[in-house]
C-alpha positions as CSV (number, residue, x, y, z in Angstrom):
1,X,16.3,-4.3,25.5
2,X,12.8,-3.7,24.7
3,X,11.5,-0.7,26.2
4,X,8.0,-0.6,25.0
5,X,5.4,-2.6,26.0
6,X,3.6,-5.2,23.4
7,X,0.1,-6.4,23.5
8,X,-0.3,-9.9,23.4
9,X,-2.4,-12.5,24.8
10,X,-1.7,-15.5,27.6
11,X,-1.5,-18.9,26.5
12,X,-1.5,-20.6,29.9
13,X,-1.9,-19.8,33.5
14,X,-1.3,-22.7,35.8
15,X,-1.6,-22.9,39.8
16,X,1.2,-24.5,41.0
17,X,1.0,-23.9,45.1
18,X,-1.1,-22.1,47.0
19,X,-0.1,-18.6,46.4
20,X,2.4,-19.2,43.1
21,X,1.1,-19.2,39.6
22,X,3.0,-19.7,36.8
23,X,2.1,-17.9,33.2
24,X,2.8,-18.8,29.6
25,X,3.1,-16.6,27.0
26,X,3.2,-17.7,23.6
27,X,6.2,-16.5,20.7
28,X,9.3,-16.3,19.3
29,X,11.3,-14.7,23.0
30,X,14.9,-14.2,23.1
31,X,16.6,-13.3,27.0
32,X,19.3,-14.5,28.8
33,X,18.8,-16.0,32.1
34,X,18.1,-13.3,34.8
35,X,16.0,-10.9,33.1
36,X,12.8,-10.1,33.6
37,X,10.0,-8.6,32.0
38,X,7.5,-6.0,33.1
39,X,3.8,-7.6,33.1
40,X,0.8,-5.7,33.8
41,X,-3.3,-6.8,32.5
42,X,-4.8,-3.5,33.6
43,X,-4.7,0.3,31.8
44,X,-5.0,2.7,35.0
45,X,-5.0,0.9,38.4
46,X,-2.8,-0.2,39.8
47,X,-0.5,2.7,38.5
48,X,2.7,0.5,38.4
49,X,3.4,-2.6,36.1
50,X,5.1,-5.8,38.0
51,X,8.6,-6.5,37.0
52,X,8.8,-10.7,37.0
53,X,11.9,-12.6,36.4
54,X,11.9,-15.1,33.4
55,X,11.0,-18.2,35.0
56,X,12.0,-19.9,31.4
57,X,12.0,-20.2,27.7
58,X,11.3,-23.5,25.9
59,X,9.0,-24.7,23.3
60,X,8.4,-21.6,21.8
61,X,6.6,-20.2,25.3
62,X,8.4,-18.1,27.9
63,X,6.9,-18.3,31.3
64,X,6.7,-16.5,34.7
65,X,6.6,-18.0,38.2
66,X,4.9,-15.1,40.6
67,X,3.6,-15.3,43.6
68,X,0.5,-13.3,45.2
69,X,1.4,-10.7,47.3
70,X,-0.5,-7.5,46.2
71,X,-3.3,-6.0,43.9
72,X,-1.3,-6.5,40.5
73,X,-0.4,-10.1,41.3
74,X,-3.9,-10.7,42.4
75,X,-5.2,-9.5,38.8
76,X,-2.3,-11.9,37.0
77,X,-3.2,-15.2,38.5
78,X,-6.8,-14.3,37.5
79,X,-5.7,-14.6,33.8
80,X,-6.6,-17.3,31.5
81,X,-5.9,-18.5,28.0
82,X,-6.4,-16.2,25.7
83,X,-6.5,-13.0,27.8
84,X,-5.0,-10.1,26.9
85,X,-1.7,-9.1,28.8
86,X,1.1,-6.5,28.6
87,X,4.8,-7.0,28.4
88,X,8.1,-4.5,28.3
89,X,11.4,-6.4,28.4
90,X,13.9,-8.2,28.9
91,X,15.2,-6.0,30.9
92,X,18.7,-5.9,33.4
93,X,21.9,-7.6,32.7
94,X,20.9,-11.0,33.8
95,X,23.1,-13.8,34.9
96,X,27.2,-14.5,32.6
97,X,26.9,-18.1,31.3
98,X,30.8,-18.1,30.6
99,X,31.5,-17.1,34.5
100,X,29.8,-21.7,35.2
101,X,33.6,-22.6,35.4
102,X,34.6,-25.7,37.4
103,X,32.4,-26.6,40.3
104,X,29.1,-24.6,40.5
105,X,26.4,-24.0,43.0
106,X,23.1,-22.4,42.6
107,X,20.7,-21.9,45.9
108,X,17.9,-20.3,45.6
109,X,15.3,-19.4,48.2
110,X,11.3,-19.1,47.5
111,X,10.7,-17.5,44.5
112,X,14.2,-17.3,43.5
113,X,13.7,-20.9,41.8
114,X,12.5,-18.9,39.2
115,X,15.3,-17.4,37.5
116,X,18.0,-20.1,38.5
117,X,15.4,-22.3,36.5
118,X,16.3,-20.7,33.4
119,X,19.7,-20.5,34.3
120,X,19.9,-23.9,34.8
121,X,18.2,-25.0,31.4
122,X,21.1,-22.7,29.7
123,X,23.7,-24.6,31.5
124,X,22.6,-28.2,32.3
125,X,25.5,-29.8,30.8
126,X,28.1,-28.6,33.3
127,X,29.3,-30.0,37.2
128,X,25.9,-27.8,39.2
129,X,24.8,-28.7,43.0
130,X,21.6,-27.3,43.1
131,X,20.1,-25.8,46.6
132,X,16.5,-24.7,46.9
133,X,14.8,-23.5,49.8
134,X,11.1,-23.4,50.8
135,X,8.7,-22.5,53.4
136,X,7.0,-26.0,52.9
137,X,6.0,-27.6,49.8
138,X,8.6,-26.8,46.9
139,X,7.5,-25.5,43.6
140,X,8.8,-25.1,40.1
141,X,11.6,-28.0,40.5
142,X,10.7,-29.7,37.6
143,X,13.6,-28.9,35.1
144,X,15.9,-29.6,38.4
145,X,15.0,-32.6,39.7
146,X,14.7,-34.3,36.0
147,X,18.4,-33.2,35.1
148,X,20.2,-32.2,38.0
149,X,22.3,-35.1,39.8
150,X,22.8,-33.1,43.0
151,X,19.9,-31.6,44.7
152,X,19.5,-30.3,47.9
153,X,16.1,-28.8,49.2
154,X,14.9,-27.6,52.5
155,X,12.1,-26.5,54.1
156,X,11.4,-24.3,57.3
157,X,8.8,-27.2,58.5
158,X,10.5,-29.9,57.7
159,X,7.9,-31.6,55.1
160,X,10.3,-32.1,51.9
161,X,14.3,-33.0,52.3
162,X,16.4,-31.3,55.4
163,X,14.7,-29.0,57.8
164,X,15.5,-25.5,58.5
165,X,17.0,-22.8,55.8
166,X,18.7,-23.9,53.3
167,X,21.9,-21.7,53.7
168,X,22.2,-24.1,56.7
169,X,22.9,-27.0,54.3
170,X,25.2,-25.2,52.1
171,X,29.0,-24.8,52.4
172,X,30.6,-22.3,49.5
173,X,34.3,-23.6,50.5
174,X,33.3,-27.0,47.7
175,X,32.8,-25.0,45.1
176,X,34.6,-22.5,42.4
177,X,31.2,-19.9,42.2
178,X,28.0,-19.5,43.3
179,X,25.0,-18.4,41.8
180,X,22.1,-16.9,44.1
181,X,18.5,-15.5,44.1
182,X,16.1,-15.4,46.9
183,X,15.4,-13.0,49.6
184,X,18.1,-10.0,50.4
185,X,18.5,-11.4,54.1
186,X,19.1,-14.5,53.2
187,X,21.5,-13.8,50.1
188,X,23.0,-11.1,52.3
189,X,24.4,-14.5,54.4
190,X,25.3,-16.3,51.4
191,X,28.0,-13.4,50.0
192,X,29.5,-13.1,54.0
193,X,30.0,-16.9,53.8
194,X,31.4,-16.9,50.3
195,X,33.5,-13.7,50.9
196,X,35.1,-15.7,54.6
197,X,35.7,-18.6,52.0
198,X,37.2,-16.7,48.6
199,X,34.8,-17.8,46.8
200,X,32.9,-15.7,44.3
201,X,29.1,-15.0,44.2
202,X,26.9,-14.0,41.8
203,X,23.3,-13.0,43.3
204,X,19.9,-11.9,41.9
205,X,18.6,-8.6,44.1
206,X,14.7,-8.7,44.4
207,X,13.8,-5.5,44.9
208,X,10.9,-3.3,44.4
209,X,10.4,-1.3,41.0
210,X,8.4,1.1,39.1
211,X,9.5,1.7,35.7
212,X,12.3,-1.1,35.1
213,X,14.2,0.9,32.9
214,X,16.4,3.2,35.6
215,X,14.4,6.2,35.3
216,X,12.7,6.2,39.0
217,X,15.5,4.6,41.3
218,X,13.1,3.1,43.2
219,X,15.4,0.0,43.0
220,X,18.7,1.6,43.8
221,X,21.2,-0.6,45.7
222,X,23.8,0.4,48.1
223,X,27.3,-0.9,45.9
224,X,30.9,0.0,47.4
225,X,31.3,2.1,43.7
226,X,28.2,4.2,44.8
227,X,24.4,3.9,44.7
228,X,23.3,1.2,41.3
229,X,20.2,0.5,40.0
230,X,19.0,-3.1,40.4
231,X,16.7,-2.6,37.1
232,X,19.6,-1.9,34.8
233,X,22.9,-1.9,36.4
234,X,21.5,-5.4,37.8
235,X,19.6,-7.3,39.2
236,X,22.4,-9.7,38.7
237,X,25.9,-7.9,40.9
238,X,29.2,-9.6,42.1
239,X,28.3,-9.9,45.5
240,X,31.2,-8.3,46.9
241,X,30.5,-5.2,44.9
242,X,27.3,-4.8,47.2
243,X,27.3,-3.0,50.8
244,X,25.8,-5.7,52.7
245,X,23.4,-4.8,56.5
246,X,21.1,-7.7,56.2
247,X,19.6,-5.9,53.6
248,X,21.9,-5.2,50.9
């Protein structure tokens, strides 16, 4: 883990829906699927960095999918080649390669394509049935759709594949462990169905943080073996280590 931020410069910032941006950062970058980074392109306001899963790591770039929601993610999708940006990681545990054993499902939701993208690229070669969930158009598919033999995608409007949520789509009782990132109310369903079928889950928790290195527990998470922070004791839990109210 690299706790210190280091100066260095965007390659790439690409608009890839109306709100998500995906940025390139060019180097030598070594992580394993699941972590994220802490990115920030200001020096005093806003006061806290953004913590951004890795979205992946090929070609000697690693890249962030992020979507805009506030001030700081405003400022990033403003960036272009060659400006200067700030980046402290990877950080968390991240995802366990050697847990994709026998039949595997990943489901994401929104912007948790982003990590299961890397995920994926690290494990391509194995059985996967992909699930991805949108609002409307889906993003960041790319990697998926080209090597992926199963896909399944949803959207709340009905505009790309089935309609409706994706966890509607998905039954845990095919499969030997699931993988999961996307919103805690929606994952929160995903480890109650995988718990009623014995099937163990992995999931991603997306929660807000300040220093992403467990020194503010402004990500702590409700676990059965006390209170965890998602930032280092995550963001990647069993699923039925966590105290689950819709919320996690």
């Amino acid at each position: 883990m690299n706790s210190k931020y280091i100066e260095t410069v965007v390659f790439e910032n690409e608009k890839v829906n109306e709100c998500v941006y995906k940025i390139s950062i060019q180097g030598d970058f070594e992580a394993k699927p699941g972590q994220f980074y802490m990115l920030r392109a200001w020096d005093e306001e806003p006061v806290l960095s953004r913590p951004i899963s890795i979205n992946d790591i090929e070609g000697g770039k690693i890249s962030f999918l992020f979507q805009t929601v506030g001030r700081g993610t405003n400022i990033l999708s403003k960036l272009r080649g060659g400006d200067e940006i700030k980046i402290m990681g990877p950080l968390g545990n991240g995802f366990d390669v050697d847990k994709v054993k026998g039949k595997v499902a990943m489901l994401s939701g929104g912007m948790g394509i982003a990590p299961l993208n890397y995920f994926y690229r690290s494990v391509m070669d194995r059985e996967i049935d992909f699930y991805a969930g949108f609002r409307n158009t889906p993003y960041g598919m790319e990697l998926v759709n080209e090597h992926c033999k199963s896909v399944t995608i949803a959207t709340e409007d009905g505009s790309v594949g089935k309609t409706g949520y994706i966890i509607d789509h998905f039954e845990p009782r095919d499969y030997d462990v699931v993988f999961c990132c996307g919103p805690e109310k929606m994952m929160a369903i995903v480890i109650k169905k995988c718990e009623e079928a014995g099937v163990p889950v992995y999931v991603s928790m997306e929660k807000k943080m300040a220093c992403g290195i467990g020194a503010c527990l402004v990500c702590t998470c409700k676990t059965k073996d006390g209170n965890k922070r998602s930032c280092t004791d995550g963001p990647v839990f069993l699923g039925s280590e966590l105290i689950i109210n819709d919320e996690c």
